[in-house]
N, C-alpha and C positions, 0 to 999 in steps of 0.2 A: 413571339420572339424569333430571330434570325440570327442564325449562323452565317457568315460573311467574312471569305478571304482576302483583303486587299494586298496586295505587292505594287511598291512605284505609283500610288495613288488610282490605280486601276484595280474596278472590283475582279476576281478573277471568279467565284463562283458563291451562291446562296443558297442555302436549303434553311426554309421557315421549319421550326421545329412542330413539332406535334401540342396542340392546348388539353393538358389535363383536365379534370375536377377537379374543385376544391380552391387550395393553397397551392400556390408552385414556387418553388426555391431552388435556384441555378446555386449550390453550395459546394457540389460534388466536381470535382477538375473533370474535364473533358481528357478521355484514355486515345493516344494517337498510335498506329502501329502502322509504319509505312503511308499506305494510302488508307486504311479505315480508319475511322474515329468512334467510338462509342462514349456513349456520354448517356447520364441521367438524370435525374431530377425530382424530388417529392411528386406522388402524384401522377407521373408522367412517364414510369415503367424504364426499362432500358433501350438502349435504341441504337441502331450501328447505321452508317452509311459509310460510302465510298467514294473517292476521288478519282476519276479517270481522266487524260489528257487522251485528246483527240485533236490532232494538229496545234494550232494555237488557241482551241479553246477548252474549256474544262468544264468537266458533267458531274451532277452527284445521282449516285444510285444508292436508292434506299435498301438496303441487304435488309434490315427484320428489326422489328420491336416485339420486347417483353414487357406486355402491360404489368403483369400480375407481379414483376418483380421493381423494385426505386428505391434510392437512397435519398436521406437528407443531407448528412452530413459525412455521408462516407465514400470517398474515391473508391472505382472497383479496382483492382491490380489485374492484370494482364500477365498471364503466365501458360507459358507451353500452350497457347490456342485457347485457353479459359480463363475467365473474367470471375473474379471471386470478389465479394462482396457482403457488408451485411447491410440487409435491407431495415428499411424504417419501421417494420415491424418485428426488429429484432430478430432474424433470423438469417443464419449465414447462407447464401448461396453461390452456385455455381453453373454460369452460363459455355458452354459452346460457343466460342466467338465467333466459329464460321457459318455457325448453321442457328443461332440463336433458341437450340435446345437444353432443358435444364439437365444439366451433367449428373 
């Protein structure tokens, strides 16, 4: 799977997502703050990247993945720098969005 921004029919930038084990289910809305995006997915842990413009073109940098944490069905909320969440194995957690440490 691929993440892919187009604007005016021109791709502007792509980052192929990371392939789980298992079952993988894009259920969970993608969290946007500025230029990061964190997003996860059954199986597939959490995962943050970033947008940078550099003249007229655009780069992703991959900031950090939480394997050991994913959701199925649950958006994480973004608040004051932390990503809360309850994970698919029922348990609430709490990531550090800048540094992808469990809070």
């Amino acid at each position: 799977m691929q993440v892919t921004y187009i604007s005016d029919g021109k791709e502007m930038w792509e980052f192929a997502t990371p392939v789980g084990t298992g079952m993988v289910q894009n259920s969970a809305t993608t969290v946007v703050d500025q230029n990061k995006i964190y997003f996860t997915r059954l199986n597939n842990g959490v995962n943050a990247i970033e947008i940078k413009k550099e003249g007229s073109s655009y780069f992703v940098n991959k900031l950090w993945t939480k394997p050991d944490f994913s959701t199925a069905y649950n958006t994480p909320v973004l608040k004051d720098g932390f990503l809360y969440a309850l994970s698919n194995k029922n348990r609430l957690f709490c990531i550090n969005a800048g540094t992808g440490q469990t809070a």
